[in-house]
matplotlib code that plots the C-alpha trace (Angstrom):
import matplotlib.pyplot as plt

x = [0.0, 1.5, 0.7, 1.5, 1.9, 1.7, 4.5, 4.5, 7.9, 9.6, 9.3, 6.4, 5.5, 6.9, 5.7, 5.2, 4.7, 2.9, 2.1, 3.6, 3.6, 5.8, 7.3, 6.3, 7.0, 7.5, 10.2, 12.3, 11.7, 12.2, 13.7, 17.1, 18.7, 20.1, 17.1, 15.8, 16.4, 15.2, 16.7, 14.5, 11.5, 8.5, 6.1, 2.4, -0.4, -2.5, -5.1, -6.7, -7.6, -7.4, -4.8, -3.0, -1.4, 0.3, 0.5, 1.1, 1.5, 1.2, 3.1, 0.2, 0.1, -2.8, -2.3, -3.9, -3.7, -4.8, -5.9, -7.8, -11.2, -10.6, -8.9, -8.8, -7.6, -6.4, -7.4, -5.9, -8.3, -6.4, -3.9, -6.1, -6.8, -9.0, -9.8, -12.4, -13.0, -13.1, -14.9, -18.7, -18.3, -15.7, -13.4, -9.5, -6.5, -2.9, -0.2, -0.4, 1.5, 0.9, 1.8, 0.1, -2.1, -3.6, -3.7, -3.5, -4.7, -4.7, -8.0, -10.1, -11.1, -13.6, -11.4, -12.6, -10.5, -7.3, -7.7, -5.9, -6.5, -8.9, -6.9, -8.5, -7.8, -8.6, -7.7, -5.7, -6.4, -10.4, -10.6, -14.5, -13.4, -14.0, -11.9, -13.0, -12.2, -9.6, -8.1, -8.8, -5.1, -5.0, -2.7, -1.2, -2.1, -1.3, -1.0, 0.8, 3.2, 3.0, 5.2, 4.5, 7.4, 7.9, 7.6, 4.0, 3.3, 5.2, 3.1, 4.7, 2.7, 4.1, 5.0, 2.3, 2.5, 2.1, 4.7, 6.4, 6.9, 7.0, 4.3, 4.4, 1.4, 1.9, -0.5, -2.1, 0.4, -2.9, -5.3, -3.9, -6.7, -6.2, -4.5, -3.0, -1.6, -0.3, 2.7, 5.2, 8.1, 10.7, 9.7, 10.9, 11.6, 12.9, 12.3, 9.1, 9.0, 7.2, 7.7, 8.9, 10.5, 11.8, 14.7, 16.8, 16.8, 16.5, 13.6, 14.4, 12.1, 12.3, 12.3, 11.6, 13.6, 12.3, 14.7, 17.5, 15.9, 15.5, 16.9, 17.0, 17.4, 17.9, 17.0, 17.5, 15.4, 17.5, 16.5, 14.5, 12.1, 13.7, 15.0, 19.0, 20.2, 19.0, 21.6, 21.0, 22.8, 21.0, 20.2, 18.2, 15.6, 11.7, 11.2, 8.0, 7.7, 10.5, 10.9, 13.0, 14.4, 16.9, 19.7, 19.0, 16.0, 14.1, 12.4, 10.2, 12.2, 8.4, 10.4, 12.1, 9.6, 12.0, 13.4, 17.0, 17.9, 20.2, 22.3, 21.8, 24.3, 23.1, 25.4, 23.4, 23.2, 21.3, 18.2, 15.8, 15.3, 14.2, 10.5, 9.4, 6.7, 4.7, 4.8, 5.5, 3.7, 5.0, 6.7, 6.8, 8.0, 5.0, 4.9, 2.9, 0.7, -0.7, 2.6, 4.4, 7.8, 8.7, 7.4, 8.3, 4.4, 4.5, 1.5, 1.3, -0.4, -1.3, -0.2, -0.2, -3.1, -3.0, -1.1, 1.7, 3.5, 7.6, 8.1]
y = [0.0, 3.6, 6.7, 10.2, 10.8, 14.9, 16.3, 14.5, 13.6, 16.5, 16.5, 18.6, 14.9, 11.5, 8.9, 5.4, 2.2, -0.8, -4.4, -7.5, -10.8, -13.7, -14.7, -17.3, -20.8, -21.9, -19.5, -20.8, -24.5, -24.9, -22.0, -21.4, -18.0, -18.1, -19.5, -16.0, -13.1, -9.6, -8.0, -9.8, -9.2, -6.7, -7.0, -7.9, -7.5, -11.2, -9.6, -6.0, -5.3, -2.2, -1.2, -4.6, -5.2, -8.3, -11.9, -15.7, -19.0, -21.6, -24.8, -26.6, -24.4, -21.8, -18.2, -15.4, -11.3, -9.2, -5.0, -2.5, -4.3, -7.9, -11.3, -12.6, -16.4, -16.5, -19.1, -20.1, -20.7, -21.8, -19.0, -16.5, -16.0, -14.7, -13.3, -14.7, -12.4, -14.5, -11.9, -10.9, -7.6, -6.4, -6.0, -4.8, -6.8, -6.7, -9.2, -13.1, -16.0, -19.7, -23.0, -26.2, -25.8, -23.0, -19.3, -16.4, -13.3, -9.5, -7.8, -5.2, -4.8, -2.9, 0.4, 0.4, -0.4, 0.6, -1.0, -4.9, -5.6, -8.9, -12.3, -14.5, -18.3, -20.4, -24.4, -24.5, -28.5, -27.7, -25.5, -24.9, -23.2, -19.6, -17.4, -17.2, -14.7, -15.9, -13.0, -9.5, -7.4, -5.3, -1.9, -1.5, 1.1, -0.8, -4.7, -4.9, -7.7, -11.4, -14.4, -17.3, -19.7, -22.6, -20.4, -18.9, -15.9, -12.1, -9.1, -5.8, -2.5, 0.4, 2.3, 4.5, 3.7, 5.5, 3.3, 1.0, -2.4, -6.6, -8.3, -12.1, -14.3, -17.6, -20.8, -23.5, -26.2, -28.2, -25.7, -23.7, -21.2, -20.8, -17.7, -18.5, -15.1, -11.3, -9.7, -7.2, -8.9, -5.6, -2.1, -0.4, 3.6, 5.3, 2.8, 1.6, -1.6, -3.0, -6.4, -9.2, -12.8, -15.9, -17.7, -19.9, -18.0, -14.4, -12.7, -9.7, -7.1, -3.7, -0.3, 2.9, 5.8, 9.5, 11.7, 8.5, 6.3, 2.5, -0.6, -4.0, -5.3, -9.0, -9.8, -13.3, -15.5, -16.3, -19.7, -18.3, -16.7, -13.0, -10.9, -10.5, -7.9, -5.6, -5.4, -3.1, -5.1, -3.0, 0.7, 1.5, 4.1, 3.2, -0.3, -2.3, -6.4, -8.8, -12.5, -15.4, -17.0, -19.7, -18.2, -14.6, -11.7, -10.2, -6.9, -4.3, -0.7, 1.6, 4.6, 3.4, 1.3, -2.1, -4.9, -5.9, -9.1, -9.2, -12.5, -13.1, -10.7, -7.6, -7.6, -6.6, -9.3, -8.2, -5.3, -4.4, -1.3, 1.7, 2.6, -0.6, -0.7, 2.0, 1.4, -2.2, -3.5, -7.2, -10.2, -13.6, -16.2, -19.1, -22.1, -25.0, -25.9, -22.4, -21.2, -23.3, -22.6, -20.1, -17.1, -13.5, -11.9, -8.7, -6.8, -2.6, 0.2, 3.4, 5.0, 1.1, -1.2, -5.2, -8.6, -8.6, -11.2, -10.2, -11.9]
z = [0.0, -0.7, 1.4, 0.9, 4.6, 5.5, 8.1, 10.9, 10.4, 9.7, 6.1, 4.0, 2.8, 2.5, 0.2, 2.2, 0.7, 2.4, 2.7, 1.8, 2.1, 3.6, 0.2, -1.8, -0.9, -4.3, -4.6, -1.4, -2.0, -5.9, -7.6, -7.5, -7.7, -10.7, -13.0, -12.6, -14.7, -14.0, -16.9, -19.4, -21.4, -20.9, -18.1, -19.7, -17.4, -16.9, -14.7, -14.3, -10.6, -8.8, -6.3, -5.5, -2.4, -2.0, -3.8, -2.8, -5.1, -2.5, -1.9, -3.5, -6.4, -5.7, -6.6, -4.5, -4.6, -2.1, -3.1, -1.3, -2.9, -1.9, -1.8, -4.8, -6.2, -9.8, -12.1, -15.6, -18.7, -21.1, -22.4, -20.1, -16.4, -14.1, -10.5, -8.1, -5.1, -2.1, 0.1, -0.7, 1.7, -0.3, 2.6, 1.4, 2.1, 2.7, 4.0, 2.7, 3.7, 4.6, 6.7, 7.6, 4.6, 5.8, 4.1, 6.4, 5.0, 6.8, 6.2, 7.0, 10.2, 12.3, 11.2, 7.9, 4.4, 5.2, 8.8, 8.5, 11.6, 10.7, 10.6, 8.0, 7.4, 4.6, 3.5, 1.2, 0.7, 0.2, -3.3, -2.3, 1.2, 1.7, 4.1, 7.8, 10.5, 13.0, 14.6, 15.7, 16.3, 18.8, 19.2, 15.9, 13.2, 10.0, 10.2, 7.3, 5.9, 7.2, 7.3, 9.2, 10.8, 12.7, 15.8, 14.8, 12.4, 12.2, 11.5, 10.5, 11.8, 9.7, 7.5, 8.9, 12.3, 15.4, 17.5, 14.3, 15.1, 14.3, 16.0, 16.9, 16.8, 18.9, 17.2, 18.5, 17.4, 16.4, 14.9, 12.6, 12.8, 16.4, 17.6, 21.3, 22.0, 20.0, 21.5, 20.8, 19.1, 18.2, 18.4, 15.2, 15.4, 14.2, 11.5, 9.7, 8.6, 5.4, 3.9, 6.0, 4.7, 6.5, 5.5, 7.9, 11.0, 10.3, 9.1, 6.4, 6.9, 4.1, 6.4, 5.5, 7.6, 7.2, 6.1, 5.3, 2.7, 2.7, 4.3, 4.1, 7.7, 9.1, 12.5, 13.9, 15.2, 18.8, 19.9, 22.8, 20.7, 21.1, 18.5, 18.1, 16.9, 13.5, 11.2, 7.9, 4.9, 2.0, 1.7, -1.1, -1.7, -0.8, -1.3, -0.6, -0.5, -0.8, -1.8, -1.2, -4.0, -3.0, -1.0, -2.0, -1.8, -4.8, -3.9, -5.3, -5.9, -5.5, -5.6, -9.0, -10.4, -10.7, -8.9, -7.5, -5.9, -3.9, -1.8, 1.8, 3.0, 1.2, -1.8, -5.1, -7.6, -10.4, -10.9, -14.0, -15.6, -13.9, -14.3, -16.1, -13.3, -12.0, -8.7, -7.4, -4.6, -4.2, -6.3, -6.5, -8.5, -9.4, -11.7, -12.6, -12.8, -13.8, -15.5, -18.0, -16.7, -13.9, -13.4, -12.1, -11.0, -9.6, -8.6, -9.0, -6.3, -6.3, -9.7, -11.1, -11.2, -11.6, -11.7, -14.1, -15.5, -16.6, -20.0]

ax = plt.figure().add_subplot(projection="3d")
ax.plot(x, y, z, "-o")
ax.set_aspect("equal")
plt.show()
């Protein structure tokens, strides 16, 4: 999500961009890093929907979006495909991820549209299940991106946020859909924090710093539970989701319009052109069975619309 935030932090105006998702399975798990090419071929949108958010092929090879209209699933027929909104009240959506064969999905809450605050679950294993509300956050401004691990699921609250921060939701080991407990996992500022992606131990969150730019930072897991230490390892300019592919990060450049990936350690590895987006919300890299070969999606926000597809 972008926001054109007015001074509150010391600048006439910021632009802020929002939501993402915990990465795509498909991407950690069978693409390696160098079967991927950024630097090739012309984006071609497959879907037209407004303002996208964030974006998920699952383990089991589903393919969801999330915009400030709905949840959506994305179907192939034939050459073509289509989006069916999963929610009949319309309600707007941000972070996906999933484990245990079980989609989580931020939505809106009792705020309104912009207010994520609703956890949503949905089987993954039933393609007839609808999304059901789980969860209600409490005490952030802007549930944002999501990533679930073996220790229970990490919410981002910024980049508007009124204290910045990653949450930590604790689940019932055997009900998925069961939320045990929401605590403050790292308090943020000065930093506002964006996308978030697990890989190993460490979760790499984008952050936004008024005044200083971007940052990719990676924050371990410590085998207690607690955080270690941030450490920046990229700074970039605004950046919004991230994904793992094999040992490395792809991420969406909003402020350029492109994407870099970059290794574990923050080193840049390849990037695409400049403004060959408008303004990229998330990516992910999909395949079968509703791509013939792999595939680099990437959905657009605010001055972009729609689910793209780099050829």
């Amino acid at each position: 999500m972008k926001y054109f935030l007015p001074v509150i932090i010391a600048v006439s105006y910021v632009a802020l961009s929002a939501c993402n998702g915990g990465g795509s399975p498909y991407a950690a798990s069978r693409t390696a890093a160098q079967d991927i090419c950024l630097d090739c071929g012309t984006p071609r949108q497959l879907v037209n929907l407004p303002q996208l958010e964030n974006s998920l092929f699952t383990s089991n090879g589903r393919l969801f979006v999330s915009g400030q209209s709905n949840l959506y699933e994305i179907h192939r027929d034939g050459q073509e495909y289509r989006a069916d909104a999963l929610l009949p009240d319309g309600s707007g959506c941000s972070g996906l991820t999933e484990d245990k064969g079980t989609l989580y999905a931020l939505c809106s809450g009792s705020g309104g549209p912009t207010d994520f605050s609703g956890l949503y679950t949905l089987s993954l294993d039933d393609p007839l299940a609808a999304p059901e509300f789980s969860f209600a956050l409490t005490g952030m401004t802007l549930p944002n991106g999501i990533v679930a691990t073996a220790s229970g699921l990490y919410v981002t609250d910024g980049p508007v946020a009124v204290e910045p921060k990653i949450v930590h939701l604790a689940i019932d080991p055997t009900d998925p859909t069961l939320v045990l407990s929401q605590s403050t996992w790292l308090a943020t500022l000065p930093d506002f924090p964006n996308g978030i992606v697990h890989t190993g131990t460490s979760l790499y969150v984008t952050h936004y710093r008024p005044g200083f730019g971007g940052q990719i930072t990676r924050v371990a897991i410590n085998s207690d539970g607690s955080p270690g230490v941030p450490e920046n390892i990229t700074p970039r300019g605004i950046m919004d989701d991230l994904t793992v592919v094999g040992d490395t990060l792809v991420v969406t450049d909003w402020q350029n319009g492109s994407l870099f990936q970059v290794d574990l350690e923050g080193s840049l590895l390849q990037e695409s052109a400049s403004n060959i987006f408008a303004q990229p919300s998330s990516v992910i890299i999909a395949g079968a069975p509703l791509f013939d070969e792999v595939a680099i999606l990437v959905t657009e926000r605010y001055t972009g619309d729609g689910l793209w597809i780099l050829d």
